[in-house]
NUDOZA-274605 format. One record per residue: residue in one letter; x, y, z of N, C-alpha, C, CB in turn. Coordinates in steps of 0.1 Angstrom, whole numbers, padded with zeros to 4 digits, always signed. Atoms other than C-alpha are relative to their C-alpha. Glycine has a CB too. Example, Ala and Ser with C-alpha at 12.3 -4.5 7.8 and 13.67 -1.06 7.14 Angstrom:
2
a+0009-0012+0000+0123-0045+0078+0009+0012+0000-0010+0000+0012;s-0009-0011+0000+0137-0011+0071-0008+0011+0008+0004+0005-0014;
//
This chain:
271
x+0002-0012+0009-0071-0884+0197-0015+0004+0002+0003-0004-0014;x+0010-0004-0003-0100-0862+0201-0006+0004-0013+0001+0008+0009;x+0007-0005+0011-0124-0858+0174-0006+0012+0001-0010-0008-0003;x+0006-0016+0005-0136-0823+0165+0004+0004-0012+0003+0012+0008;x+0002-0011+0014-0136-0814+0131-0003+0014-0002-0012-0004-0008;x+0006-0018+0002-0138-0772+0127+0001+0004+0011-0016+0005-0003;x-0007-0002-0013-0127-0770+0163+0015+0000+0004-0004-0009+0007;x-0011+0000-0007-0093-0759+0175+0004+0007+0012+0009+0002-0007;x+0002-0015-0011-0087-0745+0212+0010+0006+0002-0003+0000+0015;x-0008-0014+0002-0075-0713+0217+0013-0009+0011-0009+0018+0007;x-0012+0003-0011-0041-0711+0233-0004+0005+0012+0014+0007-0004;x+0001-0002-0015-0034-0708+0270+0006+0012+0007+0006-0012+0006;x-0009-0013-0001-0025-0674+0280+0010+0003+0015-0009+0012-0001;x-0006-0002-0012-0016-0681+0315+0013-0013-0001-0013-0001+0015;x-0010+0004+0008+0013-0708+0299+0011+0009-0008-0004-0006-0008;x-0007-0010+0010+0027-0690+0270-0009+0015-0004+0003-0010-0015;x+0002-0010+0006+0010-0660+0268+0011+0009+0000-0011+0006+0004;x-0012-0006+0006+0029-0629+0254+0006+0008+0015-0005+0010-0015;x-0002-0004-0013+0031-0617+0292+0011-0011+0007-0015+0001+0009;x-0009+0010-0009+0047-0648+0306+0014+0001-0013-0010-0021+0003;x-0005+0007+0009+0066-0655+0272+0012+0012+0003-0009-0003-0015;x-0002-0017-0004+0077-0615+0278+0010+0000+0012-0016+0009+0005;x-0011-0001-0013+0090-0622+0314+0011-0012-0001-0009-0002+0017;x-0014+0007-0004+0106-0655+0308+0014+0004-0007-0002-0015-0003;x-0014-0003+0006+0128-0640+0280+0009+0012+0004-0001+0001-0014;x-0012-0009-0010+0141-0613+0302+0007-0001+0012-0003+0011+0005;x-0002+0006-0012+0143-0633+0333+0019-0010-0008-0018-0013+0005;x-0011+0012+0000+0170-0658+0310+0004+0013-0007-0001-0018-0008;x-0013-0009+0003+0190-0623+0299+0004+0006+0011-0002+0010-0009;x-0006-0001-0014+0195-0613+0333+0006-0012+0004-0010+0003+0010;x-0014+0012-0004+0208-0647+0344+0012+0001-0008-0004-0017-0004;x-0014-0005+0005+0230-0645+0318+0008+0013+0002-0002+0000-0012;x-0009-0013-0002+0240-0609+0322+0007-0003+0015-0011+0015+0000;x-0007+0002-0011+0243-0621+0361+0011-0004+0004-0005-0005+0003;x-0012+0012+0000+0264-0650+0354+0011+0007-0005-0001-0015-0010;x-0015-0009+0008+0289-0631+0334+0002+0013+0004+0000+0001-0017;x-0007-0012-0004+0292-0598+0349+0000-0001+0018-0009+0014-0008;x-0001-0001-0008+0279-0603+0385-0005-0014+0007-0004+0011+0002;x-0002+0015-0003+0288-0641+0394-0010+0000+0019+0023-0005+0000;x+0005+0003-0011+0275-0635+0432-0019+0003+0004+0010+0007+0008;x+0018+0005+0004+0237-0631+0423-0007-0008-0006-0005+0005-0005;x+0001+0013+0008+0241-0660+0402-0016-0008+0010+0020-0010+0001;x+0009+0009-0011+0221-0679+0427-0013+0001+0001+0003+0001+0014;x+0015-0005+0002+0192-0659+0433-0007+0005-0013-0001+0011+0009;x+0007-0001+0012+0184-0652+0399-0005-0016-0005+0011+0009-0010;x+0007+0017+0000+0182-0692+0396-0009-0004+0002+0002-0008+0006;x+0012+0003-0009+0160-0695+0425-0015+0006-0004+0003+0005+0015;x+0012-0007+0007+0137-0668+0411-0005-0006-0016+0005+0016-0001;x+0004+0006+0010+0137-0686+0379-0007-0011-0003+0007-0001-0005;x+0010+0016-0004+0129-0723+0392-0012+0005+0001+0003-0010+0017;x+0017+0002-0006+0099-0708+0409-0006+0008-0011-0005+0008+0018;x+0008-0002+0007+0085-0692+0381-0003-0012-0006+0004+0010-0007;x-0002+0014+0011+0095-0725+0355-0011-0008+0009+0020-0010-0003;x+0010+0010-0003+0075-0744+0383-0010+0000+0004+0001-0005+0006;x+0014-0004-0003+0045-0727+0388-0006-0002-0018-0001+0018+0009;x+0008-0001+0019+0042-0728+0346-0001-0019-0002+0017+0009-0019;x+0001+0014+0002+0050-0766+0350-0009-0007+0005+0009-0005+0003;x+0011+0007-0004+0027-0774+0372-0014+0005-0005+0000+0000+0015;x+0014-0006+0009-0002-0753+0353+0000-0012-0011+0002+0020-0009;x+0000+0007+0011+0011-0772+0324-0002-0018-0001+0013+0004-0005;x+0004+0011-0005+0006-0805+0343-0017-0002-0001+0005-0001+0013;x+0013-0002-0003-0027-0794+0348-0012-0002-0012+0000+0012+0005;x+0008-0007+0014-0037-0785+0312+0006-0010-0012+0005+0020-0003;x-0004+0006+0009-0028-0816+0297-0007-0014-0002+0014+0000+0002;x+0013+0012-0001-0061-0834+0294-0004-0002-0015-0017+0007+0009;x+0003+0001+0011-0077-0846+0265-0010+0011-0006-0004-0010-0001;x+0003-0009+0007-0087-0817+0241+0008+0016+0003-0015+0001+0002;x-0008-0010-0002-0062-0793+0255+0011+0001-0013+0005-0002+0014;x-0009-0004+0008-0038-0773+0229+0013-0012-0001+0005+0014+0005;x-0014+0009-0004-0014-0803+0222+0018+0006-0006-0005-0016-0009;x-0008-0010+0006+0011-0776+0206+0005+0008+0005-0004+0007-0008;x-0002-0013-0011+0009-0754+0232+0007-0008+0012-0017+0010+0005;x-0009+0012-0009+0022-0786+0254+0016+0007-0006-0004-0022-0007;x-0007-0003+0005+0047-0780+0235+0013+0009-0003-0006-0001-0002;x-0002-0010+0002+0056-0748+0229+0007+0005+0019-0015+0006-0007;x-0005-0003-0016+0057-0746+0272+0012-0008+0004-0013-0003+0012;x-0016+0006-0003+0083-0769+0273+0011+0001-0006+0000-0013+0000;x-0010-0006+0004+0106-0753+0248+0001+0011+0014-0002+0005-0017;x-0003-0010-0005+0101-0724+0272+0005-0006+0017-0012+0012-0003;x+0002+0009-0008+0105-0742+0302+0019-0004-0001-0013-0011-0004;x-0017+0010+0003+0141-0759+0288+0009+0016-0004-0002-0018-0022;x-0007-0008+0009+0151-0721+0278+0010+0008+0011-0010+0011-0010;x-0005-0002-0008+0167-0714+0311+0016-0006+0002-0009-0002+0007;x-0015+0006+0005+0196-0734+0301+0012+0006-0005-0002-0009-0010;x-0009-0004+0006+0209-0706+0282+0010+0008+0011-0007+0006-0011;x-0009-0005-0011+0227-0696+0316+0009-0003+0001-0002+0000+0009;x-0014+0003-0004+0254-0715+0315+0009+0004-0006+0003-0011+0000;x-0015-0008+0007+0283-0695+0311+0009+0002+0006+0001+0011-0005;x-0007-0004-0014+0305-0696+0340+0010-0009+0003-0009+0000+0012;x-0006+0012-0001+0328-0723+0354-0003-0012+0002+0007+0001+0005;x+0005+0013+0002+0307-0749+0353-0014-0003-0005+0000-0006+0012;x+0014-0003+0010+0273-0762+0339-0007+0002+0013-0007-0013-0012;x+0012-0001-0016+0256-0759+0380+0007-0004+0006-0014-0008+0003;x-0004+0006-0012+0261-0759+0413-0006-0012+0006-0001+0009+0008;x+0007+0010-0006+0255-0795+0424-0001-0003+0013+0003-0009-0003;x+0002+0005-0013+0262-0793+0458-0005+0010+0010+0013-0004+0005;x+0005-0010-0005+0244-0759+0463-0016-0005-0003+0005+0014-0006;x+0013+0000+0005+0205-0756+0466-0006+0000-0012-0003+0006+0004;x+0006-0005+0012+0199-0739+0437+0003-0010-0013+0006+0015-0002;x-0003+0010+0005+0217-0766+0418-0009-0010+0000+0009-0004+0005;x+0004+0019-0004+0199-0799+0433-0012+0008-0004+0002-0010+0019;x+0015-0004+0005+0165-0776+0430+0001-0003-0015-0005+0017+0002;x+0002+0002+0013+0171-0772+0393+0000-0013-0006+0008+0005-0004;x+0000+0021+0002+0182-0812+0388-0012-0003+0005+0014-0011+0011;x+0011+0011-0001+0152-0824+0404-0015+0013-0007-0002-0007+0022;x+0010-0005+0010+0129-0795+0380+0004-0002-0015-0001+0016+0001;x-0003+0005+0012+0147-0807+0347-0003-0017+0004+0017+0005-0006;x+0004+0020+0002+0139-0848+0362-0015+0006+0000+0004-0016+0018;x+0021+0003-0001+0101-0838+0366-0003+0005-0017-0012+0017+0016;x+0004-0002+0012+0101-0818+0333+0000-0013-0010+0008+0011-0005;x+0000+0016+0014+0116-0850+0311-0006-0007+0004+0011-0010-0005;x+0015+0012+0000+0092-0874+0331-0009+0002-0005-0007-0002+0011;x+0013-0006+0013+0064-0852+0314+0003+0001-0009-0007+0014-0001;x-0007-0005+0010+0083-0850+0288-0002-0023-0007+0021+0010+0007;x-0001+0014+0005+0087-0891+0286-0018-0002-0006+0005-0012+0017;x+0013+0001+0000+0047-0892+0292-0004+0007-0014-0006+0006+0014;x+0003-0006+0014+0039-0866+0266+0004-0005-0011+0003+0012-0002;x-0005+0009+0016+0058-0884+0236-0004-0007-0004+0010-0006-0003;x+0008+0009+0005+0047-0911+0241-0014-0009+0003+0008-0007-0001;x+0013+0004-0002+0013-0913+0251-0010+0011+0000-0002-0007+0012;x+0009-0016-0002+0003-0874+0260-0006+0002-0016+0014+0018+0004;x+0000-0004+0017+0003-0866+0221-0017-0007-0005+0016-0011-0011;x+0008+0015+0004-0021-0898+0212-0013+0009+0009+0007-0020+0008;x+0014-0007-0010-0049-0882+0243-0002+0015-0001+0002-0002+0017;x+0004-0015-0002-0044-0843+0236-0005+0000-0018+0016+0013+0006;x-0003+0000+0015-0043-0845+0196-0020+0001-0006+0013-0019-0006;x+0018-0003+0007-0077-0827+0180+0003-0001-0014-0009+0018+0003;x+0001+0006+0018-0081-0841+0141-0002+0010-0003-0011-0009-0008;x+0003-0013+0004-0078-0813+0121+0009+0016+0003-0012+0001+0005;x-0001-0008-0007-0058-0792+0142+0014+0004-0007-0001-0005+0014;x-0014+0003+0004-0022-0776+0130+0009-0003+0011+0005+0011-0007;x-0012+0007-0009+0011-0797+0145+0008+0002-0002+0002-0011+0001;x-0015-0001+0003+0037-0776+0134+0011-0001+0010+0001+0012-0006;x-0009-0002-0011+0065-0783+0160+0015+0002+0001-0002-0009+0008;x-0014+0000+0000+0098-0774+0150+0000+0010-0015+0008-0017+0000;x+0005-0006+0006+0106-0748+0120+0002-0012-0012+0006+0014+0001;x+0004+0010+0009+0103-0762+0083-0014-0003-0002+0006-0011+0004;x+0018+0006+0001+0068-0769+0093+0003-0016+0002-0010+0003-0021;x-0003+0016-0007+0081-0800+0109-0011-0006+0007+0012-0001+0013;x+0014+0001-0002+0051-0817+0117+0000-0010+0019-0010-0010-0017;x-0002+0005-0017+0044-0831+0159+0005-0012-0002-0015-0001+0011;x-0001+0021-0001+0042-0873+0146+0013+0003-0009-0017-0014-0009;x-0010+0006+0008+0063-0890+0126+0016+0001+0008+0000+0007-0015;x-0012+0001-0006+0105-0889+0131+0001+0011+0012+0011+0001-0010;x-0006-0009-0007+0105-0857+0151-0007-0004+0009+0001+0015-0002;x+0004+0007-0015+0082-0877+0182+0009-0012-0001-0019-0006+0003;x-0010+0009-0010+0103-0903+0180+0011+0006+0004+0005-0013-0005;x-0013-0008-0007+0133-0877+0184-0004+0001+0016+0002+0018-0007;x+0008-0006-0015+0111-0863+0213+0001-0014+0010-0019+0006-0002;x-0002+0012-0007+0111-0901+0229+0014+0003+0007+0000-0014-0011;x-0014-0002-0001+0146-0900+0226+0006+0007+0011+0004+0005-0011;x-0005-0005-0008+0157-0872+0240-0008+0003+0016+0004+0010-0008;x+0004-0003-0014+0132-0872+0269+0001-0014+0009-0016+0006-0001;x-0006+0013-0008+0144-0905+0279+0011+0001+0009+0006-0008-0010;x-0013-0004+0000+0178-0895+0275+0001+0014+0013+0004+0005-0017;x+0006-0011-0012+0167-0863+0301+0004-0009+0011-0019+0005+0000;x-0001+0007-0012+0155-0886+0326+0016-0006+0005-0010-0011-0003;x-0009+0007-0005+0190-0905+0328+0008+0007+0002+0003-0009-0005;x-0010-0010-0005+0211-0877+0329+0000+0009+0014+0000+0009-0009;x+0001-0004-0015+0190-0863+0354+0004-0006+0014-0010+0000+0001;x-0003+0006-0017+0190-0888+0379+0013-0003+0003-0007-0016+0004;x-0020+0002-0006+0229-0894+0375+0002+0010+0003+0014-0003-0011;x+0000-0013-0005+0230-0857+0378-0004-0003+0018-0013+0010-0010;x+0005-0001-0013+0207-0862+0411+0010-0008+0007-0015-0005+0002;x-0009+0005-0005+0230-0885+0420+0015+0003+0007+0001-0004-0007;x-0018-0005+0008+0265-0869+0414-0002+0012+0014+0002+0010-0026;x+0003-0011-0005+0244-0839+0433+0005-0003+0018-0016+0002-0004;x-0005-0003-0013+0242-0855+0467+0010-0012+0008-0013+0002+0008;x-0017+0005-0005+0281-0872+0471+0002+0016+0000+0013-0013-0013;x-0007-0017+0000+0289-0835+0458-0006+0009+0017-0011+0011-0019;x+0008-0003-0013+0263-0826+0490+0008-0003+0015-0014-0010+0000;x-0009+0007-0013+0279-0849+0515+0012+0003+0001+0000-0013+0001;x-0014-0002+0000+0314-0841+0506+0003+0015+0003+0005-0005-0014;x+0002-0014-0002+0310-0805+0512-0007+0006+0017-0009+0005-0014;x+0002-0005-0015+0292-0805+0547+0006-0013+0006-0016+0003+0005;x-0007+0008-0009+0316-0831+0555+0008+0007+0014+0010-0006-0010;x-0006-0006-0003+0339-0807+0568-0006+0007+0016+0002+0007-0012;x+0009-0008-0013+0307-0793+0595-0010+0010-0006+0011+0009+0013;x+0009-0015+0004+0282-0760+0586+0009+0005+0001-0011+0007+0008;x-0009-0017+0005+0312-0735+0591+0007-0003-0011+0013+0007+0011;x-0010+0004+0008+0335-0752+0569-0012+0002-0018+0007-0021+0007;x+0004+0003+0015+0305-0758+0541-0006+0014-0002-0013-0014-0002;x+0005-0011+0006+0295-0723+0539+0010+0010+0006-0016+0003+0002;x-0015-0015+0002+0326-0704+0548+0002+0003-0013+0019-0005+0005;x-0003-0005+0008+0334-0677+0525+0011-0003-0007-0001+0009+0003;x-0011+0003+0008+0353-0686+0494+0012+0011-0004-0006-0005-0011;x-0009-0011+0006+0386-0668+0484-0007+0009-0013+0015-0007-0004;x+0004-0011+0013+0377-0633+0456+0007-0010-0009+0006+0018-0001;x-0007+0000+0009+0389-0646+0427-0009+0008-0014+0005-0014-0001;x+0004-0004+0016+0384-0635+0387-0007-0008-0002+0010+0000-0012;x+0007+0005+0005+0351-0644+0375+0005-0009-0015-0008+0010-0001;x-0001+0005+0013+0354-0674+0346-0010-0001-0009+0006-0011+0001;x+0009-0002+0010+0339-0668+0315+0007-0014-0013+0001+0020-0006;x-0007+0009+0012+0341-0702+0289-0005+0004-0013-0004-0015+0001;x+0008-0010+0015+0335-0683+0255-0007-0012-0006+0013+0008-0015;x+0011+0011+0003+0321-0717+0245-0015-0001+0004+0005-0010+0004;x+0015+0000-0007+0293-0717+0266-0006+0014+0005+0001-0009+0015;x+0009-0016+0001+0287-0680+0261-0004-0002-0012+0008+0016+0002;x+0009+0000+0007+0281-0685+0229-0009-0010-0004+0005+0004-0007;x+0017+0007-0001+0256-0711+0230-0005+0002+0008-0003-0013+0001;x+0009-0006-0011+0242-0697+0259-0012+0007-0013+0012+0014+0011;x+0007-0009+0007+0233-0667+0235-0009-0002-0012+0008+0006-0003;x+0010+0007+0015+0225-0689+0205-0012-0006+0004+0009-0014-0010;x+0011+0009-0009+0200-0713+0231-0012+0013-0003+0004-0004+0022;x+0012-0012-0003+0182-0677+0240-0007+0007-0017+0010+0017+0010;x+0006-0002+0015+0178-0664+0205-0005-0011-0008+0009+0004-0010;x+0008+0010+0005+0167-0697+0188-0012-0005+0008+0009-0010-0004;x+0012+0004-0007+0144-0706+0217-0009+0014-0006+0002-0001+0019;x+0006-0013+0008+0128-0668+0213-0008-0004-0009+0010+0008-0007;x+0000-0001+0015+0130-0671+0178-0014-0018-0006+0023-0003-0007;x+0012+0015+0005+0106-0710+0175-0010+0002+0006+0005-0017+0002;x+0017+0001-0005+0083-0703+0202-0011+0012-0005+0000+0001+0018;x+0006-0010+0011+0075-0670+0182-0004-0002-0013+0008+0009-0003;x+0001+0006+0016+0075-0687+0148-0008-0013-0001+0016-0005-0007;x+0010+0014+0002+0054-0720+0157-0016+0010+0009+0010-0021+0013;x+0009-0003-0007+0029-0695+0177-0010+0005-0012+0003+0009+0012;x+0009-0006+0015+0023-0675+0143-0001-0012-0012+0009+0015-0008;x+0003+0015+0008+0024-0711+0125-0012-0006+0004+0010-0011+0002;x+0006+0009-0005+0003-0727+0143-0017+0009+0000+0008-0005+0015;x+0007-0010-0005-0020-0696+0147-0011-0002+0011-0007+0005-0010;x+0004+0005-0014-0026-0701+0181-0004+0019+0005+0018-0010+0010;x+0008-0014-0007-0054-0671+0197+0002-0003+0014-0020+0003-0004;x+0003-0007-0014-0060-0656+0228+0016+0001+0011-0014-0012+0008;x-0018+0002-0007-0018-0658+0237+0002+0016-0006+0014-0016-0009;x-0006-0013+0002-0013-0621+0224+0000+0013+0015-0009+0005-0015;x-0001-0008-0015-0011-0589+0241-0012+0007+0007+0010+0011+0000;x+0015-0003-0005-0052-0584+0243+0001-0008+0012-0014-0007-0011;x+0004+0008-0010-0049-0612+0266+0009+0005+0012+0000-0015-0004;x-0015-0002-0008-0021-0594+0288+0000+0005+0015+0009+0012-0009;x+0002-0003-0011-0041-0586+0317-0002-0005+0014-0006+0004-0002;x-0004+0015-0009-0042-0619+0336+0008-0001+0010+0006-0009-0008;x-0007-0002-0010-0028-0619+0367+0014-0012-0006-0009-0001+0015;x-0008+0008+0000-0010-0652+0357+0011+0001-0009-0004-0010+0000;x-0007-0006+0011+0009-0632+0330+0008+0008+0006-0008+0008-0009;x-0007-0011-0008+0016-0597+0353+0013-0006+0005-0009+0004+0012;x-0010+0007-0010+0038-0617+0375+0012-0005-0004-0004-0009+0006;x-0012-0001+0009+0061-0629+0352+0004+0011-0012-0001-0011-0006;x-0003-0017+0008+0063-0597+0330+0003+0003+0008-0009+0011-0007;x-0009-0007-0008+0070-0581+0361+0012-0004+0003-0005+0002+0011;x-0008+0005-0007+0090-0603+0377+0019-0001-0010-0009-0016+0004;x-0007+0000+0013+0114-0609+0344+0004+0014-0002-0007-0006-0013;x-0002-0013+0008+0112-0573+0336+0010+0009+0012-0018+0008-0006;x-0004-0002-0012+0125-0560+0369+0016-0004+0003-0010-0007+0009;x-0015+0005+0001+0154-0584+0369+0009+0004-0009+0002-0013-0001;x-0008-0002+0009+0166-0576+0339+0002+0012+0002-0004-0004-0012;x+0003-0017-0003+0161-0536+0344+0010+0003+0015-0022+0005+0003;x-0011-0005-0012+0181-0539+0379+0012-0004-0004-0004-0005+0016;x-0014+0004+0005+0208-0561+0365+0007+0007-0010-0001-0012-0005;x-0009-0008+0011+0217-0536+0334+0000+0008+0006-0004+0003-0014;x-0001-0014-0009+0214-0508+0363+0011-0001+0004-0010+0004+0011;x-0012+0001-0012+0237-0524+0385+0013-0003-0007-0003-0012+0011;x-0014+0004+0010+0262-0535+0354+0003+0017-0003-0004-0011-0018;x-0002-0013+0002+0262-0497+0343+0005+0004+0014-0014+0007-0006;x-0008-0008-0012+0268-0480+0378+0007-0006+0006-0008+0006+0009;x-0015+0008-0006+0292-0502+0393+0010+0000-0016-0005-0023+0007;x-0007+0005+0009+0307-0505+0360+0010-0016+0000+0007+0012-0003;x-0009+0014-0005+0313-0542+0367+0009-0010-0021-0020-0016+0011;x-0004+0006+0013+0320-0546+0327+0015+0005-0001-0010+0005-0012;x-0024-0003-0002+0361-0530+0335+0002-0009+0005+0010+0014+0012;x-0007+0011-0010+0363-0558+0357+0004-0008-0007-0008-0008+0009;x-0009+0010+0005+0389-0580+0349-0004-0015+0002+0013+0004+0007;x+0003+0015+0000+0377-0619+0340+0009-0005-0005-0012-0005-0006;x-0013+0007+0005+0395-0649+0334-0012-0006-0014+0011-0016+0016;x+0005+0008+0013+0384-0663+0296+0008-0016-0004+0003+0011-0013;x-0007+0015+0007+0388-0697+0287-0009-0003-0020-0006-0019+0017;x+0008+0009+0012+0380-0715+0254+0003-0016-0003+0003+0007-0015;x-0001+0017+0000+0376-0754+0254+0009-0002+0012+0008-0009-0014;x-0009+0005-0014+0396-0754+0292+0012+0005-0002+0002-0015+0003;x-0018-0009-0003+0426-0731+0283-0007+0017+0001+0015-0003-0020;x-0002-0017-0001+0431-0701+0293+0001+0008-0006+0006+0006+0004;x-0006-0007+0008+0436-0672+0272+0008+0011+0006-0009+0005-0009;
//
């Protein structure tokens, strides 16, 4: 714990400022819009998503010394975990595609930091004095909600690596066949939509939104607004986010891919 009394540091704007914060939440409505209206961009909207999430993860590696924002730790790894709200399709990922196995081994690195931060990061970033609101309620960083955080970043790690696992039999079993066989074109069929995992998709994106907005003005965390919005390490994700989302509601409008006929399920039946 770092002593400073009357000291708290500003937030980090090239993390969560309102530029990045800005691109990642249009970046994860385009995936979604992707996934559910135009399933064959699915992929590259992924890939474009990892490499943003891992250029913030490794900043956020960086910026996690003693006297750094321990809130703002924080705050980047809700945003970071908010890419999740994509799954809405016929499965939760491709494990035997790239974009798949990339993502599995950027959710194992996040919960490793994630293990570290709970239970030791906290203890070396943590300025006396400082506010720790981390969850709404005014749920405070210590007490039961770090040991939750234990928990589930434990729980991360093991899913992951079974995940990583699972990923490459799913790998090997698929270029069993040779290279033509593992990337021959699959038959057209009707996009599946599981209304289950659309609507927590949608609920993930609004409640993420909705806390990292509500613990930023809790916490009153400076220099993250939109004074600070000129930052190159901001631009890039505001563009990048803003762009996707703006070509993907172009390309749903003039194709009119929303007549297209999908198949709907709910809990694995069809409707």
């Amino acid at each position: 714990m770092v002593d400073a009394p009357g000291y708290c540091p500003d937030g980090n704007s090239d993390l969560y400022g309102v530029g990045v914060r800005a691109g990642l939440y249009a970046q994860w409505v385009a995936t979604l819009l992707a996934t559910l209206f135009d399933p064959k961009t699915e992929s590259t909207y992924r890939i474009a998503n990892l490499i943003i999430q891992w250029s913030i993860f490794l900043g956020l590696c960086t910026q996690s010394e003693p006297g750094d924002p321990v809130i703002g730790a924080v705050i980047t790894q809700y945003l970071l975990f908010g890419s999740l709200s994509s799954l809405t399709g016929d499965g939760v990922g491709h494990f035997s595609h790239f974009s798949g196995i990339f993502r599995i081994i950027f959710y194992t690195a996040v919960s490793s930091y994630g293990c570290w931060f709970w239970f030791n990061g906290i203890d070396d970033m943590t300025v006396e004095g400082c506010p720790d609101i981390a969850f709404f309620g005014d749920v405070s960083l210590h007490g039961p909600f770090r040991t939750a955080g234990k928990v589930f970043s434990v729980l991360g790690v093991i899913i992951c690596v079974l995940s990583l696992v699972f990923s490459v039999f799913a790998t090997m079993r698929r270029f069993r066949g040779g290279l033509r066989d593992a990337f021959a074109t699959k038959e057209r069929a009707r996009p599946k939509v599981e209304l289950v995992l659309l609507v927590l998709s949608m609920a993930l994106i609004g409640t993420s939104i909705y806390l990292v907005e509500h613990l930023i003005e809790r916490n009153g965390i400076t220099q993250v607004g939109v004074k600070a919005i000129t930052s190159v390490g901001q631009l890039i994700p505001l563009l990048a986010g803003g762009l996707a989302c703006a070509m993907t509601l172009w390309k749903i409008v003039t194709h009119q891919l929303f007549m297209r006929k999908r198949c709907w399920y709910l809990f694995g039946y069809h409707l």
